[in-house]
Each structure stands twice: as C-alpha cells, then as structure tokens.
C-alpha positions in Angstrom: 0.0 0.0 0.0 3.0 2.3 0.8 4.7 1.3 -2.4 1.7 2.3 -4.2 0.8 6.2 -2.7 4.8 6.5 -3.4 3.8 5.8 -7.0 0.4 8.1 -7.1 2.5 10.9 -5.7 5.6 10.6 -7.5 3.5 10.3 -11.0 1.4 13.9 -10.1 4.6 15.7 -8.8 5.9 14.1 -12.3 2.6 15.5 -14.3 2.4 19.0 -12.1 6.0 19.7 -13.9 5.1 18.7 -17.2 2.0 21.1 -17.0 4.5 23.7 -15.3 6.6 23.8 -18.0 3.8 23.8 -20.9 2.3 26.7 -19.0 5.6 28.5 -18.9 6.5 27.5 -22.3 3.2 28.5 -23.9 3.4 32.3 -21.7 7.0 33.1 -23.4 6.4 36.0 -26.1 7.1 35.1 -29.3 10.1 37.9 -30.3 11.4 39.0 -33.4 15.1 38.7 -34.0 16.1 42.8 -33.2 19.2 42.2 -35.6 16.2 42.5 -38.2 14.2 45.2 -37.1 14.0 48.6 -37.2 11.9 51.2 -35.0 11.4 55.0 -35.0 8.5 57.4 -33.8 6.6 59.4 -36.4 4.5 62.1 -35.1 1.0 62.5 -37.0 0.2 66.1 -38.6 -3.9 64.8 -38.9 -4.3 64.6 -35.1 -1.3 65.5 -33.6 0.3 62.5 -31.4 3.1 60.4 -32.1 3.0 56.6 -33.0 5.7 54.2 -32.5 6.9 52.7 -35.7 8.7 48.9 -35.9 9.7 47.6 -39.2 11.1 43.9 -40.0 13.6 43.6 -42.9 13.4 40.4 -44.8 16.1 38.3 -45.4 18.4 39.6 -48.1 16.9 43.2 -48.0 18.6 44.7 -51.1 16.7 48.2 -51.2 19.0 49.2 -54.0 17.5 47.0 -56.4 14.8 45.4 -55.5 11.0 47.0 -53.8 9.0 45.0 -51.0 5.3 44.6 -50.7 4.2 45.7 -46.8 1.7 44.2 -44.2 0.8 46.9 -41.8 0.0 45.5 -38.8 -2.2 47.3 -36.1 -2.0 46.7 -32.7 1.8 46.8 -33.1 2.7 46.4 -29.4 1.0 42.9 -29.4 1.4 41.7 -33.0 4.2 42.5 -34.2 6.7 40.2 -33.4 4.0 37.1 -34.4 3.2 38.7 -37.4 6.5 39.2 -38.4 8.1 35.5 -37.4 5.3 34.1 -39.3 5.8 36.2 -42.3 9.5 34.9 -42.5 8.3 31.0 -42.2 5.4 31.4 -44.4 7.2 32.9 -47.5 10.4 30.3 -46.7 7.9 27.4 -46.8 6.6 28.4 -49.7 10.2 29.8 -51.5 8.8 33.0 -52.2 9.9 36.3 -51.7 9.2 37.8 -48.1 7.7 41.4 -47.1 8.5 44.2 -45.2 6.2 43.7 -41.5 5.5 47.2 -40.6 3.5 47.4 -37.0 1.8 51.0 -35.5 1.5 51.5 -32.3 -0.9 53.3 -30.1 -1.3 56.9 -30.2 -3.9 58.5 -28.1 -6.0 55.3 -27.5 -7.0 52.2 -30.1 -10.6 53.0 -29.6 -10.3 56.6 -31.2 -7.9 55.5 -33.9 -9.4 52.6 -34.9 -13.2 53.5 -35.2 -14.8 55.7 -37.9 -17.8 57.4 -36.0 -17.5 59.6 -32.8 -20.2 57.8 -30.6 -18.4 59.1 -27.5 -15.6 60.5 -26.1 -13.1 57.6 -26.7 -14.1 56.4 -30.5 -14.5 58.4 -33.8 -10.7 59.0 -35.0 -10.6 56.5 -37.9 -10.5 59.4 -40.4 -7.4 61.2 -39.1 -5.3 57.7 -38.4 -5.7 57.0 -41.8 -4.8 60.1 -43.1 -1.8 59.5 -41.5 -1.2 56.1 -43.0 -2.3 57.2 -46.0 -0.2 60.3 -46.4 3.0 60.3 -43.9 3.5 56.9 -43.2 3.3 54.5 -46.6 5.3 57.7 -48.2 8.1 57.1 -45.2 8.1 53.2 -46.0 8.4 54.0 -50.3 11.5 56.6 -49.3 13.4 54.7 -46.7 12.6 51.1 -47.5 11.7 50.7 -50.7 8.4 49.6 -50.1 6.9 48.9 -53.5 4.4 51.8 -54.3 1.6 49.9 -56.1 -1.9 49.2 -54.5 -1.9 45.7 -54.9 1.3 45.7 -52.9 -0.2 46.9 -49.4 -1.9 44.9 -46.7 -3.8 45.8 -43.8 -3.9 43.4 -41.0 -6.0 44.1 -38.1 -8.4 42.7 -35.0 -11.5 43.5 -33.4 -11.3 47.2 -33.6 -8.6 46.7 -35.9 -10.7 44.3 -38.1 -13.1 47.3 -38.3 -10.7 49.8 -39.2 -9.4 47.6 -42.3 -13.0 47.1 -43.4 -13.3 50.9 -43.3 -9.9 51.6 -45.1 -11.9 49.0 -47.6 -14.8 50.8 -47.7 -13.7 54.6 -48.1 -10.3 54.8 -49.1 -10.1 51.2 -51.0 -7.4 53.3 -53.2 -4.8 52.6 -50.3 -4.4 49.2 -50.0 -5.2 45.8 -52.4 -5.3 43.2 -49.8 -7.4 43.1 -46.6 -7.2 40.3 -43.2 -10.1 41.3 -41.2 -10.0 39.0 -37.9 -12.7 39.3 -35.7 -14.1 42.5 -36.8 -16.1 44.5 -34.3 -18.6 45.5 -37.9 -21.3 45.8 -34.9 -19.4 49.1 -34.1 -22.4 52.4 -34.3 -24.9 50.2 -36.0 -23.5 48.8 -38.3 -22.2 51.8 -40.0 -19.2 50.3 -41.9 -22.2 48.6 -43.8 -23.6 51.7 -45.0 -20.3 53.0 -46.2 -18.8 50.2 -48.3 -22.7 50.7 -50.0 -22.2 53.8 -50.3 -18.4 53.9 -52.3 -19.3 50.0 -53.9 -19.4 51.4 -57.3 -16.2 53.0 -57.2 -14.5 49.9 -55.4 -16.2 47.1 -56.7 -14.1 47.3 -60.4 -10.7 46.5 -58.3 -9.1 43.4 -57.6 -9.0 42.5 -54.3 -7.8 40.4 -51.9 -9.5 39.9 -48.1 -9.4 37.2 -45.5 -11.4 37.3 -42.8 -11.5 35.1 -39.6 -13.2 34.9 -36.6 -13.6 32.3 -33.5 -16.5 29.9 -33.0 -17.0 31.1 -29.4 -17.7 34.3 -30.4 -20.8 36.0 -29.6 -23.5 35.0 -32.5 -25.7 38.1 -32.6 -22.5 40.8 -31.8 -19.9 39.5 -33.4 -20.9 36.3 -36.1 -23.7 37.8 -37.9 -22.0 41.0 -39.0 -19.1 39.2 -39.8 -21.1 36.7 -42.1 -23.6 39.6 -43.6 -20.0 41.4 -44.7 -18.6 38.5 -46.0 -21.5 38.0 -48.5 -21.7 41.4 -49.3 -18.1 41.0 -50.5 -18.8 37.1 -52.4 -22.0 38.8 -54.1 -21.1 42.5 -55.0 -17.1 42.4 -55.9 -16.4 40.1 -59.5 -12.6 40.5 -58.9 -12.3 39.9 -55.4 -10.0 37.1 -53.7 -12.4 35.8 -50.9 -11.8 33.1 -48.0 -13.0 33.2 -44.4 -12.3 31.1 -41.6 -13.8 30.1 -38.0 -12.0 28.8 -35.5 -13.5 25.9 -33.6 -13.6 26.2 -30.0 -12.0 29.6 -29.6 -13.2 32.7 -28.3 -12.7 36.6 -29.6 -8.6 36.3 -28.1 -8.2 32.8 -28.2 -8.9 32.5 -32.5 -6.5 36.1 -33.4 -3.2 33.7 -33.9 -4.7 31.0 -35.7 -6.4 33.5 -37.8 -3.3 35.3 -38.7 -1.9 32.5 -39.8 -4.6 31.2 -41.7 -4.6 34.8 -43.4 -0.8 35.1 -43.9 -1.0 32.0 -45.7 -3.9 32.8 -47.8 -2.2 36.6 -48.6 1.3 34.4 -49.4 -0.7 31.8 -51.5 -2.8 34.0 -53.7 -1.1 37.7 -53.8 
C-alpha cells in the first residue's frame, strides 16, 4: 500500500512539472530577432500624437534593387513580433519572396484611432489615423525602405477594432491598400455603419481586384460578433467580380483565443494567392 501512494504521488509531482513547463512554455512572447528590425516614432500632422513605428527587414533586404510589398499591422505592441516571425516562415515554406512587417502603435488610444464614427468620447478617430497612413507613413516606407508603391502591394492586418478599421480603409479609401485580413471585426461598431459605407463607395470599389481574409472564432458572440461578420462576408462574395475571398472560423475559440490562428490562416492565404 505504501509502495503504491509513493507511485500516485511521484506520478502527479511528475505531471504537475510537465503542466509547469507547458504553462511557462506557452506564456514566453514570441520575439522577433532585433538584428532585423528597425523602430522609429513618427509624429501624425492629422491629429497630432506620435506613433511608434517597428519595421522587420526580410532576409536579403537589397533596397537598391529590389521593392517590397508591406503588411501593416495594427495593434503593433502585441502583434508584431508574431506577425513578423510568421511572415518569414510562411514565405520560406513556400520559396517565395518575403515582405517588409511594418506594426503601428498606439497613439492617443485604439478605440479613437481605430473607429470611424464619434459615438463618444473615446471612438471616432478612424479618419485622421488613416490620413496618417495614408499620407505620412506608406510615403516614409516608399522613401526609406523601398516599399513597392503599387496598391496591390499593401496589406492591412487588423483585430477586433482593428478588423473594423481595415473594413473601413476598404470601404472609403479602398485606393490605399489591395489586400485586406479582417479577424474578428467588431462590424457591430455604431450600428453597423461600416455597412452603410462600403454601400455607399461599392461602385467606385467594386471594379478593383482584391484580396481579403477574414476570420473569426466559433465562441464568439452569435448576434454581436458572427452575424456582422457573415452579412460582410456576403456582401463582398455577391457584390465584388474580382475579389480574392476566404473566411475562416475557428472551432472552439473565443474573440482572443482564435487572433493567432487567424493570422496564420490569413498570412498564408495573402502568401498563396497575392
């Protein structure tokens, strides 16, 4: 009987440090190699604050000669170092060339910059944050990096708020970029009015090609969160003849729990079809 509670206790101290170390392992941030990267702070003219800029250099950069397509990445503080580590396996595993990873930071809160209507104090400064892609920052990437300069070049990766913001850089400015991963898009955001603006500006969008991904989690809230995301999705299938379309859920995951998966998912589907 000894003998065997010596066994049960030596077999969960033995399982409690396997868990231990998963847990540990699976809390370590993914980084970027620094040797890589570059960062600088760009102050914004359209409403005056400064964002923090990070940029990841492919393998083999040669600016001289060659220009680089460019994922913008929003929430850069959280996504940029996954974004960018993925982008470098994804384009090795599929021998094709890599792209420049360029994350934003915050500036005076993500719920201003990221939303396109003012419905309070903390939301309504899409506008001005994409002025300031539109006209300081993609002109600093073209001068300093040689980021390519064509439409069909850009992407815009974003989630939840971020998600939003990309559907309404598609919907009002669809001139800036050609390819679009929307994960988890809060499209619910002031009644739906990203809806009424991609209706409003589909005739002048709907001639371009196009490329969007978007994905979501399962566990997400039906009414909130999967219904928009579905009603946008077949607005895009049924109203854009040149578009590249593919969605994705993710089983079993939440709002936070599907972003990773998603981005993969999307970087492959941006890699595989640009």
């Amino acid at each position: 009987m000894k003998n065997n509670t010596k066994l049960i206790k030596k077999f969960y101290t033995t399982a409690s440090a396997i868990i231990l170390v998963f847990m540990l392992g699976s809390c370590t941030k993914e980084e970027f190699n620094p040797a890589s990267m570059e960062e600088f702070s760009l102050y914004s003219l359209a409403d005056g604050t400064s964002y923090f800029i990070k940029v990841a250099i492919p393998e083999n950069y040669n600016p001289i000669n060659e220009k680089y397509a460019t994922i913008y990445a929003l929430d850069g503080e959280e996504n940029f170092d996954f974004v960018a580590n993925k982008c470098k396996e994804i384009s090795n595993k599929l021998a094709v060339s890599n792209v420049l990873v360029v994350s934003i930071g915050y500036g005076k809160d993500r719920s201003i910059d990221y939303t396109p209507t003012k419905v309070s104090s903390k939301t309504g400064g899409g506008p001005q944050f994409l002025n300031f892609i539109e006209t300081q920052l993609i002109p600093k990437m073209e001068q300093d990096y040689s980021a390519n300069t064509t439409r069909k070049s850009r992407v815009i990766l974003g989630h939840s708020y971020g998600g939003l913001f990309g559907a309404y850089a598609f919907s009002v400015k669809n001139e800036i970029f050609g390819n679009y991963i929307l994960l988890s898009p809060s499209l619910w955001f002031d009644n739906l009015v990203t809806f009424q603006m991609e209706k409003g500006n589909r005739e002048n969008n709907k001639s371009r090609k196009q490329l969007v991904f978007m994905g979501i989690g399962e566990g997400e809230n039906s009414g909130r969160m999967q219904a928009p995301f579905e009603a946008f999705y077949q607005t895009l299938r049924d109203n854009y003849p040149d578009i590249k379309l593919d969605k994705n859920r993710v089983k079993n995951l939440d709002h936070l729990g599907s972003k990773n998966p998603n981005i993969v998912k999307g970087l492959n589907y941006y890699f595989q079809n640009r």
